[in-house]
Backbone as CSV, one residue per row, in Angstrom:
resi,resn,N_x,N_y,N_z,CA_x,CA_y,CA_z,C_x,C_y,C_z
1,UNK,111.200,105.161,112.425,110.607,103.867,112.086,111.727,102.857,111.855
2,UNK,111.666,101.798,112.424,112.854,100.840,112.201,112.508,100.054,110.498
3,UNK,113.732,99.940,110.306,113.977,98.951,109.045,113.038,97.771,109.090
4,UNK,112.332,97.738,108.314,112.078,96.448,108.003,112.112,94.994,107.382
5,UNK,113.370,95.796,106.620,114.016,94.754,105.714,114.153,93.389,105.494
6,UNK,114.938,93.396,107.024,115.079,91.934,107.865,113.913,91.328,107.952
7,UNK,113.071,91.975,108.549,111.541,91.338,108.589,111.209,90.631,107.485
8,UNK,111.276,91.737,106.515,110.767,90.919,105.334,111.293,89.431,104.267
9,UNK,112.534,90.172,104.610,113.387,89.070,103.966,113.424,87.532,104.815
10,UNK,112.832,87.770,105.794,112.882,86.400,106.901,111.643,86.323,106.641
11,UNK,110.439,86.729,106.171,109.170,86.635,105.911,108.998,85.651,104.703
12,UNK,109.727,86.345,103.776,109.804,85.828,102.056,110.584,84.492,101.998
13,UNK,111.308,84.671,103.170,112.392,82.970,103.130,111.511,81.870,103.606
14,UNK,110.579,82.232,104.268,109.644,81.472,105.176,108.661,81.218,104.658
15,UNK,107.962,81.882,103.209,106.666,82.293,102.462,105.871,80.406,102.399
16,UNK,106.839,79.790,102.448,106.155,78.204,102.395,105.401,77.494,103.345
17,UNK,105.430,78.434,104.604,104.845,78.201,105.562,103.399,78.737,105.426
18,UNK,102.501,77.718,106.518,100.730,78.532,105.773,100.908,79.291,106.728
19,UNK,99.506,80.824,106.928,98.942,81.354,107.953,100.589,82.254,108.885
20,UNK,101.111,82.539,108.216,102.904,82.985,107.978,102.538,84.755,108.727
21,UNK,103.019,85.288,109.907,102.581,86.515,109.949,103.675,86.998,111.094
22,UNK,104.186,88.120,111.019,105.121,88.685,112.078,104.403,89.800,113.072
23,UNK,104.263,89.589,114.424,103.537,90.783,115.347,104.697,91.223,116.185
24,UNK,104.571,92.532,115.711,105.587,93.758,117.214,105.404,92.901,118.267
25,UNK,106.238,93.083,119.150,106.091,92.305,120.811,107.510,93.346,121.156
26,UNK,107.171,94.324,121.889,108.650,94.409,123.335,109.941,94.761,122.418
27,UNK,109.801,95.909,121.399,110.646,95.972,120.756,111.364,95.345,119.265
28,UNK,110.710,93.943,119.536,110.850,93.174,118.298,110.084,92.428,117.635
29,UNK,109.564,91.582,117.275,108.725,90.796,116.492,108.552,89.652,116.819
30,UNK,107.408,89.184,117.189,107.087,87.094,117.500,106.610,86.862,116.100
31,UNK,107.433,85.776,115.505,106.653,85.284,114.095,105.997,83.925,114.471
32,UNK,105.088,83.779,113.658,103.953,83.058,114.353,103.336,82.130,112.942
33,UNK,103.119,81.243,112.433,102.780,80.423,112.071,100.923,79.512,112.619
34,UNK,99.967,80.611,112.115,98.899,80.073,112.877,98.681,80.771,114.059
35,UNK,98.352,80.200,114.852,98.690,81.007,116.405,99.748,80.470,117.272
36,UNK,100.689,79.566,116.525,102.182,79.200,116.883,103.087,80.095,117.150
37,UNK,103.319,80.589,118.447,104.987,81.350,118.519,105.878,80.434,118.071
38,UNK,106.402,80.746,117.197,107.686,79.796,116.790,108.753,80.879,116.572
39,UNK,109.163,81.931,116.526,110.141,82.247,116.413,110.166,84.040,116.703
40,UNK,111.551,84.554,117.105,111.700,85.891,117.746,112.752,86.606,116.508
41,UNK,112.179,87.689,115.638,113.295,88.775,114.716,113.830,89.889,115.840
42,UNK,114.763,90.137,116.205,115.563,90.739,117.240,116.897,91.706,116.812
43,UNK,116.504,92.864,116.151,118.124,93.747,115.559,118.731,92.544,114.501
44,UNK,117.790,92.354,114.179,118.536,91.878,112.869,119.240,90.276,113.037
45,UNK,118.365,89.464,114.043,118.608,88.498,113.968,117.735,87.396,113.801
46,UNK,117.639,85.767,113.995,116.281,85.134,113.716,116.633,84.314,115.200
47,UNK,115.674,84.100,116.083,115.679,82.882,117.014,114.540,81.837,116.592
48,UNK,114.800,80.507,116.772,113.659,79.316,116.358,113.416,79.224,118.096
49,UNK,112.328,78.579,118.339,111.740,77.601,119.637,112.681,76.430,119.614
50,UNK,113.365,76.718,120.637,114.642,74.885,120.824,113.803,73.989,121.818
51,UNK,113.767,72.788,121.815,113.759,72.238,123.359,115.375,71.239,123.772
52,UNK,114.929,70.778,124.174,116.446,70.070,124.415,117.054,69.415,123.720
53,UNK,115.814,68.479,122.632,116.535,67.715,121.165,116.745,68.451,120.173
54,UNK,116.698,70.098,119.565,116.790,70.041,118.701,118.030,71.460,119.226
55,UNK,117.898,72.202,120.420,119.100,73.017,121.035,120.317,72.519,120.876
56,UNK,120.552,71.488,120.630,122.226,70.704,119.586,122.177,71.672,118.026
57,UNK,121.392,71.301,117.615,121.474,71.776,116.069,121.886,73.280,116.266
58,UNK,121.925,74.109,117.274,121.900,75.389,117.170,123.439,75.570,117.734
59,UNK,123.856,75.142,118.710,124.902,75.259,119.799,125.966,74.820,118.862
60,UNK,125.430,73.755,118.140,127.120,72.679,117.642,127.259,73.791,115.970
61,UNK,126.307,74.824,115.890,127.221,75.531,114.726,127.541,76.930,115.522
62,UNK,127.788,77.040,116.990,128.228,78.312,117.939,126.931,79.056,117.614
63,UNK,125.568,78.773,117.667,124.688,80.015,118.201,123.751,79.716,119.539
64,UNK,123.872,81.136,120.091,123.508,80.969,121.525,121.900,80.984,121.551
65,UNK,121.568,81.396,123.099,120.057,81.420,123.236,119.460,82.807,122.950
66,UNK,118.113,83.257,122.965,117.703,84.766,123.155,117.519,84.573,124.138
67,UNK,118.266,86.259,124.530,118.631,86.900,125.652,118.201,88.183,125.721
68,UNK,117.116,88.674,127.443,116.992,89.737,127.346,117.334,90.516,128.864
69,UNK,117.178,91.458,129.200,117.267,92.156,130.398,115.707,92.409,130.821
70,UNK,115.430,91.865,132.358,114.871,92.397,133.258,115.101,92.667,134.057
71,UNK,114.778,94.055,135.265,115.207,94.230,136.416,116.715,93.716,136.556
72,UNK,117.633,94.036,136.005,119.118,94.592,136.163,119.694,92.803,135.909
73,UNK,118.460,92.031,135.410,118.877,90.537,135.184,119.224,90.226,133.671
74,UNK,119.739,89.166,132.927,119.762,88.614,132.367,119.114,87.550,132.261
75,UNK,117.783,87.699,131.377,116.793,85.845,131.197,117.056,85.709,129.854
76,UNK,116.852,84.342,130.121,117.044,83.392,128.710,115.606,82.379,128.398
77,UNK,115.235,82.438,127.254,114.451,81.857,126.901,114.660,80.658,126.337
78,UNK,113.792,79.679,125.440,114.055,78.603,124.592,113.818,78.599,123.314
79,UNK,114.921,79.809,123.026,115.089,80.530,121.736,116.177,80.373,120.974
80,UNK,116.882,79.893,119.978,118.417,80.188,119.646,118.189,80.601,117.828
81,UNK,119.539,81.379,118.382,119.890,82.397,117.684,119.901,81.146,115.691
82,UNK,119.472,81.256,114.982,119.380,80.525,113.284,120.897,80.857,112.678
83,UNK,121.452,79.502,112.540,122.718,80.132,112.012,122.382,81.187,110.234
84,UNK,123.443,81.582,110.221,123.340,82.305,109.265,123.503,81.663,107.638
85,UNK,123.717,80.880,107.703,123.980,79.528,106.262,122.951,79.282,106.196
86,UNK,121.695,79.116,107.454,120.846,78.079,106.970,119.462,79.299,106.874
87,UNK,119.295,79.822,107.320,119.161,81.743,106.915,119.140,81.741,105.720
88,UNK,120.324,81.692,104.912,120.524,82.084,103.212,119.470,80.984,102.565
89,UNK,118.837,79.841,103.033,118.494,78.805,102.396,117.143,78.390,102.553
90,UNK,116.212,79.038,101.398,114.754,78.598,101.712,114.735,77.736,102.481
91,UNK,114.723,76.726,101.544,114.270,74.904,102.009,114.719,74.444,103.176
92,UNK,115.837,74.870,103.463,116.376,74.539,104.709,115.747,74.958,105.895
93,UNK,115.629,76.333,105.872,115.335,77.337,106.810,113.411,77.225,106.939
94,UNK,112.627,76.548,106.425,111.740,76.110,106.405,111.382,74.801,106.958
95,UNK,112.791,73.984,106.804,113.031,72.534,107.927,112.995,72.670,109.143
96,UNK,114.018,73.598,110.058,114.271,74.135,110.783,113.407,74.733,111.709
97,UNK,112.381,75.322,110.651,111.033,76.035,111.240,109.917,74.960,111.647
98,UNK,109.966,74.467,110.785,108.611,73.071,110.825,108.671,72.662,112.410
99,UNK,110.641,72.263,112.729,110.874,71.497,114.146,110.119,72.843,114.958
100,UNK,110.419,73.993,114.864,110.116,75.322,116.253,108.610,75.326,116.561
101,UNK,108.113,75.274,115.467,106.761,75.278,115.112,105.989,74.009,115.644
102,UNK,106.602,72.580,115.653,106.432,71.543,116.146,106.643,71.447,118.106
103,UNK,107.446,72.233,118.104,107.706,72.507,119.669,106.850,73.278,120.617
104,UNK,106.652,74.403,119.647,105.538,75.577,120.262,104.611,74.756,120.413
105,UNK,103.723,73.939,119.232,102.658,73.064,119.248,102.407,73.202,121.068
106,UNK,103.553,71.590,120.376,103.162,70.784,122.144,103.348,71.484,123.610
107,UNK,104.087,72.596,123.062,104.055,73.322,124.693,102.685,74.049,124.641
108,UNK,101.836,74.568,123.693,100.938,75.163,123.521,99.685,73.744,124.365
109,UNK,100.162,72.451,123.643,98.921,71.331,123.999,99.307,70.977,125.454
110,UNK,100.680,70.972,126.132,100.863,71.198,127.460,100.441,72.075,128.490
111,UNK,100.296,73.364,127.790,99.809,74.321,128.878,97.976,74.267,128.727
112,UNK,97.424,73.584,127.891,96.258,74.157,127.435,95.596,72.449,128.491
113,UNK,96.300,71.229,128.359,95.997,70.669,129.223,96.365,70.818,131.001
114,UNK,97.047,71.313,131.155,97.551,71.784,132.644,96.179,72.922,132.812
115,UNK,96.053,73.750,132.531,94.858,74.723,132.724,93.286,73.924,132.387
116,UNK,93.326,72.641,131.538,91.572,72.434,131.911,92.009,71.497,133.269
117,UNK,92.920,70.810,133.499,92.875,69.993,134.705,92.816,70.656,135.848
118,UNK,93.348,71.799,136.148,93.347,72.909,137.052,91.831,73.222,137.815
């Protein structure tokens, strides 16, 4: 059984968030906010939802994207890795989330309008 530690402790940092819940996915965990994917727990790490305005905040303190292997590839998602300072810091790390959570939204209200126009 894997540790759950991490889980939890990224659970309890996050507890300010409503409707707050972590589901297995593919080895690791989608945490989800509502029915918001907003974020990936991965061996002990945290990824937020980036899009292109807020993928600065992640890069300019050196953390990369989530990264996985398919078919002998390397894909990348629009995931980056939570520095670890802002990790240690409720309030912060609850700012941070609000933006991922704000992103998932609208890609969620993007795909959901692309499929009734369809």
């Amino acid at each position: 059984m894997p540790d759950d530690s991490f889980k939890e402790f990224v659970l309890d940092q996050l507890a300010a968030l409503p409707d707050l819940r972590a589901k297995a996915m593919f080895g690791a965990h989608g945490i989800y906010c509502g029915e918001k994917f907003f974020g990936i727990l991965d061996e002990g790490r945290l990824f937020f939802k980036t899009d292109t305005a807020t993928e600065k905040d992640f890069t300019d303190c050196g953390m990369g994207p989530f990264t996985y292997e398919m078919k002998g590839k390397v894909m990348t998602m629009a995931y980056h890795e939570v520095p670890p300072e802002i990790l240690e810091q409720p309030h912060e790390l609850v700012l941070w989330a609000r933006k991922a959570i704000a992103i998932a939204a609208a890609k969620r209200q993007k795909t959901a309008r692309r499929k009734a126009s369809a």
